[in-house]
Each structure stands twice: as structure tokens, then as C-alpha cells.
N, C-alpha and C positions, 0 to 999 in steps of 0.2 A: 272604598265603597263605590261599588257603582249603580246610579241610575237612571229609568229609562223612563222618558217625559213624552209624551207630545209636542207636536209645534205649540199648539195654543198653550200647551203648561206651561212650557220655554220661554213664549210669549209673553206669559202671566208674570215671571221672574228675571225683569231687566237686567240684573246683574248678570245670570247666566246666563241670557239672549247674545249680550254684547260679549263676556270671556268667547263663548262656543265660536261664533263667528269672526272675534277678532284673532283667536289661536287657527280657525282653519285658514285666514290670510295670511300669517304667521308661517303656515306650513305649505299650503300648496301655491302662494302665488310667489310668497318671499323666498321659501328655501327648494320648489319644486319648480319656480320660475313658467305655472303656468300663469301666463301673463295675461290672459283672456281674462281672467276669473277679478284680473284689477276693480279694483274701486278708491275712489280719494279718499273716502271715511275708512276706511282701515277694514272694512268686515268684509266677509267673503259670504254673500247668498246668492242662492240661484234658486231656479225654478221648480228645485225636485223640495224645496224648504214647505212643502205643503200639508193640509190637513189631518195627511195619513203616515206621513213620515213618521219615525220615532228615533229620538236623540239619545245616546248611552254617555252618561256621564260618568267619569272615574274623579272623584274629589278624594284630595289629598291633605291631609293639615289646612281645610280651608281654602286650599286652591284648585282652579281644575285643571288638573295632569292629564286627563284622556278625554278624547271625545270618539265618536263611531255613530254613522246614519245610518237605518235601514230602509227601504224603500219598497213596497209594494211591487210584486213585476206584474201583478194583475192592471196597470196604470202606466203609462209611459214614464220610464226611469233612465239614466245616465249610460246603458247599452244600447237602448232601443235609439235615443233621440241626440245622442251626442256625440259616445264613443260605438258608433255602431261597425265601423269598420275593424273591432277589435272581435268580430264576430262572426264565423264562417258559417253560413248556416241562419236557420231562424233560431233565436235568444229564447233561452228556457223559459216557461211561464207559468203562474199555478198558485192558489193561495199557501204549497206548503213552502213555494220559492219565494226570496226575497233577495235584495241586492243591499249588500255591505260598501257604503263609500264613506270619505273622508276621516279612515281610520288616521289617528294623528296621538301621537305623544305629544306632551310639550317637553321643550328641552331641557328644562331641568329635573325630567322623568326619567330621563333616558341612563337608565342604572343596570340594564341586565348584559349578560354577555352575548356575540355573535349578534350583536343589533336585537336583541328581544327584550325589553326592559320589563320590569314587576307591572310598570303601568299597561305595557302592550299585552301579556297574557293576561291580567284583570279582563279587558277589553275583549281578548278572545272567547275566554271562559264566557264571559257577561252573553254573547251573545250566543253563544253555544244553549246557555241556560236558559236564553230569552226564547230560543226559537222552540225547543224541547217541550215547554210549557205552552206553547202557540201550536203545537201538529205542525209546526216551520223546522223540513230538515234538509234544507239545500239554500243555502246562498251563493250569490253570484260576488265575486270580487274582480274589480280592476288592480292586478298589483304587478310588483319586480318581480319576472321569473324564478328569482330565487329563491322565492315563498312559497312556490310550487311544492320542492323538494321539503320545506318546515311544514307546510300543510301536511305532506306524506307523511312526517316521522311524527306528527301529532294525530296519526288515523284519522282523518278524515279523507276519503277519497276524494283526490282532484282532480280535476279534465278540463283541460284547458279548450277554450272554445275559437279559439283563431290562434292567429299569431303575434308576436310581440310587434310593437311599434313604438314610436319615440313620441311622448307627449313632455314639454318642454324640457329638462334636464334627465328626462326617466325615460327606464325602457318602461313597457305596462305590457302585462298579459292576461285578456279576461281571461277567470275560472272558474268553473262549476265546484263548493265544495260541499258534498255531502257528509252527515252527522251522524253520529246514534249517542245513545248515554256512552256505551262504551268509549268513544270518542272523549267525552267531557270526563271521565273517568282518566282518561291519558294525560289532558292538560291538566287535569288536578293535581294527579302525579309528579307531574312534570313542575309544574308552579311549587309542589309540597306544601297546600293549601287546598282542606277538603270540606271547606263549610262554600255554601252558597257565596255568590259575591252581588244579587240581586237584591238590590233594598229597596224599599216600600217611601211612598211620598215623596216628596222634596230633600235638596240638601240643605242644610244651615246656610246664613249667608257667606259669600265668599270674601274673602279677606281674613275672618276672624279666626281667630288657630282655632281649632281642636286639641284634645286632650288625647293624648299615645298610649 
């Protein structure tokens, strides 16, 4: 199940304030070695963690297996004010564009073949469906070139906006990915799961199983 919170909802729910941020330190300072992003408490926030942000959670049996941030680009976001060098050109902008970061499995998610697990296409889908409901049909992604080519075979048009560069043990290529239902149509397909994957309110607490 996945759901999409606000900062202040996030806020509002300690247990998942600290999983979210202590799994994105988890993934991009510990196993992506960006080492800027350090902190001595174990969590990873930065300055795009603000009022208009929104968090996509994938819980799993009571744990969270996925997380995914979207960002407003009407606002300064993580292309304009950080990784702006990954951008040739002025950076898309527009209430129907948004910027996708800190997609992140946790590693005991990581179940699907060629690097795509059940948890990372939940996550896709999740926001494919988030934006379609929003008139949001372009996000902006920092990732591996190689995602380039899985964006392609999941119809979404890609177009990369600079060129790749090395951010601690990664290459990164920003991309423009454009959506339509057809698109979400294809990862449904693709996932062979054609119910929604966006759920309403809060998740139950974390730690306590769920029933399968």
C-alpha cells in the first residue's frame, strides 16, 4: 500500500518521520556515499523537507519498504539549487511539473528482477497515479542513465536534460519524464496489478504485522 502524506502529516506521525529519513540515510549517504547529506543522528533531511513537499510511502507487513519525494518546481527544488549543473538549459517549471527525489527501496524490498523490485514499481505506479489526479504530467528525475532506457520501455517519454555526472558512487542523469493514463496502463501491465495502489489517510503503526 502506498501513501502520500505531507511534511506536517509526517511530522504529525514520529514513527514514520524517523523510518523515512533514517532509510533515506540508509540509502543515499551509507550505500550512495553521498557523504554531504551526513548527519550524526542517523537521519537524512535537507531543506527541500518543506511545507509543500509530499512523501509516498510503500508499507509492507508493518514496515516501510519504499519511500519517494515530490517537490514542487514552482519553488526552488534539488535541480535549480543543488544539482543544477546536471542541467543544460533553464530547468522545466510549471504547476503540472514536479521533481521526483529520494526514490529508495529498503533492502529487504529489493525482490524484482534487472534491479526493479514489487517495491520500486508500487512507487512508480504511486506516482504516476498521484500526478494524473493532480493535472501533474511531467516529473523531473535525478537518476542512473540506465533508467533512461526502463522509463522508455514503461512509455513514458524521457529527455534527459544535461549530462551524466558523478555524485558520490553514482553516475546521475537529470530527466524530464512525461506521463499519460496510457503510460500507467503499461506499468500496470507490466507490475500485473490493476487496482489503484493510492490509499487514503494514514498507515497503521510501524512495527505491528499486518494480515496477508
Amino acid at each position: 500500500m502506498l501513501f502520500s502524506l505531507t511534511t506536517q502529516e509526517l511530522m504529525e506521525r514520529p514513527d514514520l518521520w524517523e523510518a523515512v529519513h533514517r532509510l533515506r540515510h540508509r540509502i543515499f549517504v551509507q550505500e550512495m556515499g553521498w557523504t554531504d547529506l551526513d548527519r550524526q543522528d542517523g537521519l537524512e533531511i535537507d531543506q527541500f523537507d518543506h511545507d509543500e513537499a509530499e512523501h509516498h510511502l510503500v508499507i509492507r507487513n508493518g514496515e516501510l519498504a519504499g519511500y519517494q519525494r515530490m517537490l514542487p518546481t514552482t519553488r526552488p527544488h534539488l535541480l535549480t539549487d543543488v544539482l543544477y549543473d546536471l542541467c543544460e538549459g533553464p530547468s522545466p517549471t510549471g504547476k503540472n511539473v514536479w521533481e521526483l527525489t529520494r526514490y529508495a527501496v529498503a533492502p529487504g524490498f529489493r525482490d524484482g528482477k534487472r534491479g526493479v523490485s514489487t517495491v520500486g514499481t508500487e512507487l512508480i505506479a504511486g506516482f504516476v497515479e498521484w500526478g494524473l489526479k493532480r493535472d501533474v504530467n511531467q516529473v523531473i528525475i535525478e537518476f542512473e542513465p540506465m533508467w533512461v532506457l526502463r522509463a522508455l520501455q514503461l512509455h513514458f517519454l524521457a529527455t534527459p536534460l544535461g549530462y551524466q555526472r558523478t555524485y558520490g558512487n553514482q553516475q546521475v542523469v537529470a530527466t524530464l519524464l512525461t506521463f499519460t493514463e496510457h503510460t500507467l496502463d503499461v506499468v500496470r501491465q507490466r507490475r500485473n496489478h490493476f487496482l489503484p495502489v493510492l490509499n487514503r489517510g494514514y498507515p497503521g503503526q510501524l512495527g505491528l504485522k499486518q494480515a496477508s
